[in-house]
C-alpha positions in Angstrom: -78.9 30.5 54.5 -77.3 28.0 56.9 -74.5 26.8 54.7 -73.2 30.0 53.7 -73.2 31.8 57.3 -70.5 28.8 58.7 -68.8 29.4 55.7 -68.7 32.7 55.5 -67.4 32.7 59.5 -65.2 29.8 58.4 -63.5 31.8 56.0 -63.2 34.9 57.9 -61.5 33.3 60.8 -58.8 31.1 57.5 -58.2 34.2 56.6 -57.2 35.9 59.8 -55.6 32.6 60.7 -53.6 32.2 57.2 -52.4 36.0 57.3 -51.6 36.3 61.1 -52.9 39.7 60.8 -53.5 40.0 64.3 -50.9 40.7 67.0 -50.6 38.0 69.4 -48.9 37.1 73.0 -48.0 39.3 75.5 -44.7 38.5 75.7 -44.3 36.3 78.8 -44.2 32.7 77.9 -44.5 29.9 80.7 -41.8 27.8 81.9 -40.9 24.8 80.2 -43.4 21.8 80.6 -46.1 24.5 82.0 -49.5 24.0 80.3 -51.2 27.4 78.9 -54.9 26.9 78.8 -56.6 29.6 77.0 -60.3 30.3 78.3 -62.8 32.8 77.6 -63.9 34.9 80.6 -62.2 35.5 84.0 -63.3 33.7 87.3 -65.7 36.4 88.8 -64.5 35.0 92.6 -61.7 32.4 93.4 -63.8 31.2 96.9 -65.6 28.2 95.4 -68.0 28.6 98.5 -69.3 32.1 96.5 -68.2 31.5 92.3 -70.3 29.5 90.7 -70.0 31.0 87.1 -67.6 28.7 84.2 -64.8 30.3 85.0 -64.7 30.4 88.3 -66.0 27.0 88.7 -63.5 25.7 87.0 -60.6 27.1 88.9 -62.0 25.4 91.9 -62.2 21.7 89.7 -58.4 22.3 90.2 -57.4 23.7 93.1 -59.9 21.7 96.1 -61.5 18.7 96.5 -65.0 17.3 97.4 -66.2 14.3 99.2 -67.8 12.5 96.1 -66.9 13.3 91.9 -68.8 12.3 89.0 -67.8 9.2 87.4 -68.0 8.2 83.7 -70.9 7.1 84.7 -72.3 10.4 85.9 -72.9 8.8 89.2 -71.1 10.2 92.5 -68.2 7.9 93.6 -65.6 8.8 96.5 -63.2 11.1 96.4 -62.2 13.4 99.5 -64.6 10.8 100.9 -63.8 7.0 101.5 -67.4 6.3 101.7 -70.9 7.0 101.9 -72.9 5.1 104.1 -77.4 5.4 105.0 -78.1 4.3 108.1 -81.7 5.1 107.4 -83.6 7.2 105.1 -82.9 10.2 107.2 -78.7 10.1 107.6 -75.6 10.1 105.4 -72.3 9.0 107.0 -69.0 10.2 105.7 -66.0 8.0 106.4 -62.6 10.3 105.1 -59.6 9.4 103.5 -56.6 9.8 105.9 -53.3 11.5 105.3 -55.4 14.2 102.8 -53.6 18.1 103.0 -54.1 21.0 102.1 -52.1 22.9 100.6 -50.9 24.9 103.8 -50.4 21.4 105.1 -52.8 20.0 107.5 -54.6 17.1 107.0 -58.0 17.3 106.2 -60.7 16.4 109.2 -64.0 16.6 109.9 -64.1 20.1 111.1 -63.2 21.3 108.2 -66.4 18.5 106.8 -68.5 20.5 109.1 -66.9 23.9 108.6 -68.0 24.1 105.1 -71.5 22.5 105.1 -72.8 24.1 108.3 -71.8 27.6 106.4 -74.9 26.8 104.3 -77.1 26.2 107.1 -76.2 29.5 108.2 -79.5 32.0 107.4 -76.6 34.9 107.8 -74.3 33.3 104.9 -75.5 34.6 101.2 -74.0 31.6 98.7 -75.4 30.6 95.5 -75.1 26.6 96.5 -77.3 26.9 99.7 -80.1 25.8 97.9 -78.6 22.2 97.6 -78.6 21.9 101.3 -82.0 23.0 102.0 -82.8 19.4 103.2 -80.1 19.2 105.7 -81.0 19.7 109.2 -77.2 19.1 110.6 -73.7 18.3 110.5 -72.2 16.3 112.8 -68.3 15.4 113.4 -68.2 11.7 115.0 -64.9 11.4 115.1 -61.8 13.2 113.4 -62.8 11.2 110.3 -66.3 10.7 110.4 -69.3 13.0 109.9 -72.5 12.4 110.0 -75.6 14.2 108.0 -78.9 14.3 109.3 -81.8 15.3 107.1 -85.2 16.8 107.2 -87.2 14.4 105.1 -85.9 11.6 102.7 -84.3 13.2 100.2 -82.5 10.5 97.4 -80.8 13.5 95.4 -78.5 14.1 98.2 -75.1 12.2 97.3 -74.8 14.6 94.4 -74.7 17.5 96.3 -71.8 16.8 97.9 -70.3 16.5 94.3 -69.7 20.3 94.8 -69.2 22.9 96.0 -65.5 21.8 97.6 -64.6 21.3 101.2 -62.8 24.7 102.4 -60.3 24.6 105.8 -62.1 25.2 108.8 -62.0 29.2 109.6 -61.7 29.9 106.1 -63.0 33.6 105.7 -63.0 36.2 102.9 -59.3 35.7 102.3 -59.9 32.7 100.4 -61.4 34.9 97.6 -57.9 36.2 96.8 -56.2 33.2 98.1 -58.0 29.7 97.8 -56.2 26.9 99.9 -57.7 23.7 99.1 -56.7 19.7 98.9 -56.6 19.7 94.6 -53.9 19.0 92.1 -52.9 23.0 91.8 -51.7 25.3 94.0 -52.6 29.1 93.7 -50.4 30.8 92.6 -51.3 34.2 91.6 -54.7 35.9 89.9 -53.8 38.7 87.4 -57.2 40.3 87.3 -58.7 39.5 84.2 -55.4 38.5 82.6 -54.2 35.3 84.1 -54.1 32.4 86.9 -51.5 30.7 87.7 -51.2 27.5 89.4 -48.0 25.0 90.6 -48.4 21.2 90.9 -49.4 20.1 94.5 -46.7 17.6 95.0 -49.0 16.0 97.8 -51.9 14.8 95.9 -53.9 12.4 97.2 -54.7 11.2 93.4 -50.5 12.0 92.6 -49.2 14.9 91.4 -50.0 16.5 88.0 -47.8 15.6 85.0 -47.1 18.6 84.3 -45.0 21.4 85.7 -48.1 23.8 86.3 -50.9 25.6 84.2 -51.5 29.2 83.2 -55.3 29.6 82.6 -55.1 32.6 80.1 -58.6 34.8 79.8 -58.6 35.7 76.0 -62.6 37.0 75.3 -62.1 37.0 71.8 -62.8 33.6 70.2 -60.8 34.7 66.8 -58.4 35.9 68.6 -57.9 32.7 71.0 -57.7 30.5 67.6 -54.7 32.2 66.9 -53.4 31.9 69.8 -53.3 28.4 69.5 -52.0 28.3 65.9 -49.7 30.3 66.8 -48.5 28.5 69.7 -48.5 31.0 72.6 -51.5 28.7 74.4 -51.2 25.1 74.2 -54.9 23.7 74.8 -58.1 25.2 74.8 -61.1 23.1 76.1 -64.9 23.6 74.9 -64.0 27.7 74.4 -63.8 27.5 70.5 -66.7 28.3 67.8 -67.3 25.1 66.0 -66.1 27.2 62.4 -63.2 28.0 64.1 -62.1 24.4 65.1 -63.1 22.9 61.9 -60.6 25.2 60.4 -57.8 24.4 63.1 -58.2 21.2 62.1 -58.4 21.7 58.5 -55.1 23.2 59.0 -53.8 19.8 60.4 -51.3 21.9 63.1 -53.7 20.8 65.9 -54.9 17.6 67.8 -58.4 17.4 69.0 -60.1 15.5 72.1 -63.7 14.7 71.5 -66.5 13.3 74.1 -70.5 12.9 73.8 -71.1 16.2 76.1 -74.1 17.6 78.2 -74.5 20.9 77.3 -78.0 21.4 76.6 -79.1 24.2 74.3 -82.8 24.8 74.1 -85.5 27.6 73.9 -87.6 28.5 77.2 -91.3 29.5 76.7 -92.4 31.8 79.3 -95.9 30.1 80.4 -97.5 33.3 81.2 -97.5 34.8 77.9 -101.0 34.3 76.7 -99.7 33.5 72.6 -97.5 30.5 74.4 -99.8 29.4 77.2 -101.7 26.7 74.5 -99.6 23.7 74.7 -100.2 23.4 70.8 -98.3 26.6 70.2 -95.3 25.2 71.8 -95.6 22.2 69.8 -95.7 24.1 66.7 -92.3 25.7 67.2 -90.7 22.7 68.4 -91.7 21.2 65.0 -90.8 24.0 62.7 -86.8 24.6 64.3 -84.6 22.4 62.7 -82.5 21.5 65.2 -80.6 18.8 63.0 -79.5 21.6 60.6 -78.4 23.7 63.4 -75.7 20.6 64.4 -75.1 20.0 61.1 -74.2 23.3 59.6 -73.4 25.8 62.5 -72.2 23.7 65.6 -70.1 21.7 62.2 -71.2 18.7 63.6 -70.0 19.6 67.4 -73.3 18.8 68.8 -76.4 16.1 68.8 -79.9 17.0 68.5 -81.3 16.8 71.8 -84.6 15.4 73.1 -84.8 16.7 76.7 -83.3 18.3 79.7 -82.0 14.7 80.9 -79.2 14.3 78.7 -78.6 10.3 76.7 -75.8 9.5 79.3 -78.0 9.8 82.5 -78.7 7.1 84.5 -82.7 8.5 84.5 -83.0 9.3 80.8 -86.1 8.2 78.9 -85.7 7.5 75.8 -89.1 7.2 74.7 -90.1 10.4 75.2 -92.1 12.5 72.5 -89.5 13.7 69.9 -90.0 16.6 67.4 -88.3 16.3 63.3 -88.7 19.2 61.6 -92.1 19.0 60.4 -93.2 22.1 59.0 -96.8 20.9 57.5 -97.4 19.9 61.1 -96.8 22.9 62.5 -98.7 24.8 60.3 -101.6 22.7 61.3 -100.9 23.0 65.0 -101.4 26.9 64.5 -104.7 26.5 62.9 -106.0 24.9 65.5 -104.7 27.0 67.8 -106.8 29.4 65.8 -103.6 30.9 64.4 -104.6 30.5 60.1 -102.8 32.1 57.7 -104.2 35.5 56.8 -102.9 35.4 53.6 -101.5 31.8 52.1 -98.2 32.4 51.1 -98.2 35.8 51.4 -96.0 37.9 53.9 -98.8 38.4 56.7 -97.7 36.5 59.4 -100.2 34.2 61.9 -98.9 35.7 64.9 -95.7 37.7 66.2 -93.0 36.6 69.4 -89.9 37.8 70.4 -86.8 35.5 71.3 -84.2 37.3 73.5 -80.8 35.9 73.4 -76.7 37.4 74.2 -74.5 39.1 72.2 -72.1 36.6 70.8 -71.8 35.8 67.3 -73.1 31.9 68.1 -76.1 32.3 69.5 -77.1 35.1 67.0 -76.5 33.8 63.9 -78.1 30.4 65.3 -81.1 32.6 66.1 -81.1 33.9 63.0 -81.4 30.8 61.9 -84.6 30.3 63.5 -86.1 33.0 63.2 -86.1 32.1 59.3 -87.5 28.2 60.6 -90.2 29.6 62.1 -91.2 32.5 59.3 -91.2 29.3 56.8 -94.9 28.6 59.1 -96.0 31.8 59.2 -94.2 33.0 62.6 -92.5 36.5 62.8 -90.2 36.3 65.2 -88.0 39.4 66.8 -84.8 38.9 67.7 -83.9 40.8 70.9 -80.1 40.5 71.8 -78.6 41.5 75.1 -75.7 41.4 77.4 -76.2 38.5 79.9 -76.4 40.2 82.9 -79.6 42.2 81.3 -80.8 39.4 79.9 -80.7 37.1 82.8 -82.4 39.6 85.0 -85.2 39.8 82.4 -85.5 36.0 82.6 -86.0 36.0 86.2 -88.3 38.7 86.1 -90.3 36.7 83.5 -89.6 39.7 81.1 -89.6 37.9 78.0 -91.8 35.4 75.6 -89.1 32.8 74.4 -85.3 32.9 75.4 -82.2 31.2 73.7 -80.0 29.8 76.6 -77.8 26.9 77.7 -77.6 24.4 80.9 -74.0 23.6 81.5 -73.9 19.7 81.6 -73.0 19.1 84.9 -76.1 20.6 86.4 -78.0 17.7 84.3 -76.3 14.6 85.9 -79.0 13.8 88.6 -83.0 13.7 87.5 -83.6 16.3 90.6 -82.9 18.5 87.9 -86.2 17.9 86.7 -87.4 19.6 89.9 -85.9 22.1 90.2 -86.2 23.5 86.8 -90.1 22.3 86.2 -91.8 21.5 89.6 -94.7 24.3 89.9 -92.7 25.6 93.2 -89.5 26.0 91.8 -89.8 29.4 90.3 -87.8 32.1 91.2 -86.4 32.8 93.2 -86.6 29.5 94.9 -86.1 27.4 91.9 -85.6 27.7 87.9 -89.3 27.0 86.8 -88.2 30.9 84.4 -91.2 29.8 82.2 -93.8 29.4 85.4 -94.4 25.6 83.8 -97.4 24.1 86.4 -98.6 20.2 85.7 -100.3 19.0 88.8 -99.1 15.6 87.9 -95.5 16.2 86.7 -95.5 17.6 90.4 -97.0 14.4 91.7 -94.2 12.6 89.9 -91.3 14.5 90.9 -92.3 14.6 94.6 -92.4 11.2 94.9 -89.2 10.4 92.7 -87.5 13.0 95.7 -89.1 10.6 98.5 -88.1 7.3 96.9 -85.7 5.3 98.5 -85.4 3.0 95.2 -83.4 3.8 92.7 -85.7 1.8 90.1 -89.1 3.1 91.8 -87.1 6.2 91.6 -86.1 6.3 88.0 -89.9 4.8 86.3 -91.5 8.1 88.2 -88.7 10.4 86.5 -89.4 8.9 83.5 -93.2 9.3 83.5 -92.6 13.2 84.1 -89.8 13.3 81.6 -92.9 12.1 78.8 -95.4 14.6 80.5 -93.5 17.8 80.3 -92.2 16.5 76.4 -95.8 16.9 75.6 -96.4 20.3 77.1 -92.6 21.5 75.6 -91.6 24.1 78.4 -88.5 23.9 76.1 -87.7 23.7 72.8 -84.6 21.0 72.8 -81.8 21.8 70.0 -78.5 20.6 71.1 -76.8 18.7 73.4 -72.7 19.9 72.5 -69.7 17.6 71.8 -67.0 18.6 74.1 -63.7 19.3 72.4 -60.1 20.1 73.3 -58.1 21.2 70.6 -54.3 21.3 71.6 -50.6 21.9 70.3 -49.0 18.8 68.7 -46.6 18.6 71.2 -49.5 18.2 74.2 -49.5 14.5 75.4 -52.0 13.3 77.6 -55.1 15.0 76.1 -58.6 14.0 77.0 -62.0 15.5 77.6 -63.8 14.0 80.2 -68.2 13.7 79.8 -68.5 16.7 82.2 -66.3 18.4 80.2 -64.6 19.9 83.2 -60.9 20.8 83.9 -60.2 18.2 86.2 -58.7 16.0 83.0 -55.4 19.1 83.0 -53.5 17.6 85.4 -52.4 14.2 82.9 -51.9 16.5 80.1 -48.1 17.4 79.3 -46.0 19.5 77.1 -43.1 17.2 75.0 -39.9 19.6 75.6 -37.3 18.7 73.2 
């Protein structure tokens, strides 16, 4: 079943790709040495203060700045900041690079430090990142270069928030949704709704000006249709927006170059709690055993992925790598569900031990991976129904806890910091507060958590992380399958080409087109 659904995709998209039998290009070709970047949905809102989808997020990785970015290491270094300093366990002090514009020109200060993170103090002013800055009593401007955050109670998780979202200019109002001005690499340009964004090199760079002479971020939904785009050579790179059957044959075709990174991107299966078939713990440990998660990397993400253990992906600081760990073990999770008092009714017959229901999207991935499953889990007597909607109806089901298991995906950079850990699994971080979706409640993984939050060392800090990380492997919330391999497949004649960890645009800027 597995091997001949990637082929059979596989040799649907060398077909289309070998025969060219779909029109491509609209016509209007970038200027020399400009970068086309095909992606696969439109930015939803240009502010960064009020996008945080993919798309939108990643228009904002290239046109402002923030005070700290992720490392290689996935820790927060300086960036709009100079430094971070704690006085005590209850203030931050920002120091900020001088001589940093904006792309209107003035220099970047504290009030526009304090513009942007008192906005998010504000009860009046609705953002999706306010959250982050719940523990924040104040900003404070020192000086024209200094400010100073004051917090309610100890809080070690803080230096990553100020990873994002960027620093705006002070006054910045609605415009910026049609107009962002911030101190990144890009300029705006111009938005073509749903078509296009454009963006010039910001000569004044505090990092240096891009190598290139600008990019064009191209929305193209249709993945078949954005391979041959790039075969053809009307886009010149596309990053992590590919099908893995689709970039093994790009690259079977040897026109293309390909980037490769160990990613984040966590795909798993979340277990609504409530549901009284998936409230005993040994239940959830049957299904973890019975998906075969290495088959899914091997034969349908072609190798694009590795099989993942746990929310905290291998590259974090905080990962434990002794945590419980579930092979495909089908014998064991057969006997799990007897002892759950799930036997089989009738050996190997076609009477099932019980019956779920997995919601998941529309596109052709996640549905032929969950088709996938669903055959794992009927080889130990589970029928499973596969209910597939659009994401905005299924993510309003999820929050409304309308669902038994869910197919869904944690973008890596949400997974850098252990806080994670709270906010997806502490017992007061369901909605809408938090992500707890499957209403998971351990007193003690609560115990753990709050006192990783409170600890001032980062070694006390980690062990307690790593104690919860073993607890909630036990109970499996989630069902880990993949942690994704970022790629960026690109024309021949790109230089420069690298995919960062984060797997964010920020790595655009050094890439180049080779004019003759």
């Amino acid at each position: 079943m597995r091997r001949p659904a990637g082929v059979l995709a596989a040799n649907l998209a060398a077909v289309l790709l070998a025969l060219g039998l779909v029109s491509c290009g609209d016509g209007r070709r970038a200027e020399p040495g400009t970068v086309v970047v095909g992606i696969r949905v439109a930015p939803n809102n240009l502010d960064p203060r009020l996008g945080n989808d993919e798309a939108s997020q990643r228009v904002a990785q290239l046109v402002f700045g923030s005070l700290l970015e992720l490392g290689d290491d996935l820790r927060p270094h300086p960036a709009l900041a100079e430094r971070l300093e704690q006085p005590d366990p209850l203030t931050y002090v920002v120091t900020l690079r001088q001589g940093v514009r904006f792309h209107d020109g003035h220099e970047l200060t504290s009030d526009d430090v304090t513009y942007t993170y008192r906005q998010y103090l504000d009860p009046a002013f609705v953002s999706p990142w306010k959250g982050a800055f719940r523990a924040v009593a104040a900003v404070e401007a020192l000086g024209r270069y200094e400010v100073r955050f004051r917090l309610k109670a100890p809080f070690a998780a803080f230096p990553i928030q100020l990873v994002s979202p960027p620093i705006v200019p002070a006054g910045a109002g609605p415009e910026l949704a049609t107009h962002p001005i911030g101190t990144g690499p890009y300029r705006f340009v111009r938005y073509e709704v749903d078509d296009r964004v454009v963006l010039a090199p910001f000569a004044d760079y505090m990092g240096g000006a891009p190598k290139n002479t600008g990019l064009v971020l191209r929305v193209i939904p249709d993945d078949t249709m954005r391979g041959l785009e790039l075969r053809r050579g009307t886009v010149d790179v596309v990053v992590n927006d590919l099908p893995p059957d689709i970039v093994h044959q790009l690259e079977s075709d040897g026109r293309v170059q390909l980037a490769k990174s160990a990613g984040l991107d966590y795909m798993y299966l979340g277990l609504n709690l409530r549901d009284p078939l998936l409230a005993d713990r040994r239940v959830r440990q049957a299904l973890a055993y019975a998906v075969d998660a290495n088959a899914l990397v091997e034969y349908l993400r072609r190798g694009l992925a590795v099989p993942a253990s746990g929310l905290i992906p291998p590259q974090a600081w905080a990962y434990a790598p002794d945590i419980r760990r579930y092979p495909h073990d089908p014998a064991r999770a057969a006997a799990l569900l007897d002892a759950a008092g799930f036997p089989d009714p009738d050996g190997a017959g076609p009477r099932p031990r019980l019956r779920l229901t997995l919601t998941l999207g529309t596109a052709d991935e996640v549905r032929l991976q969950a088709a996938v499953i669903q055959q794992d889990l009927r080889r130990v007597g589970i029928d499973l129904e596969l209910r597939s909607l659009e994401f905005a109806t299924l993510f309003a089901d999820v929050l409304k806890g309308n669902y038994q298991i869910v197919q869904m995906q944690w973008a890596g950079g949400a997974l850098v910091d252990p806080d994670i850990l709270r906010r997806v699994f502490h017992s007061q971080q369901v909605p809408p507060t938090g992500f707890n979706r499957g209403h998971y409640s351990n007193p003690e993984v609560d115990r753990l958590i709050d006192l990783a939050s409170e600890a001032a060392d980062e070694g006390q800090r980690g062990a307690y992380f790593a104690e919860a990380q073993r607890l909630i492997a036990e109970d499996v919330p989630y069902v880990s399958l993949w942690n994704r391999t970022n790629v960026a497949v690109a024309q021949p004649r790109v230089t420069g080409l690298h995919v960062n960890t984060v797997g964010n645009f920020s790595s655009l800027r050094d890439v180049r087109i080779a004019i003759p």
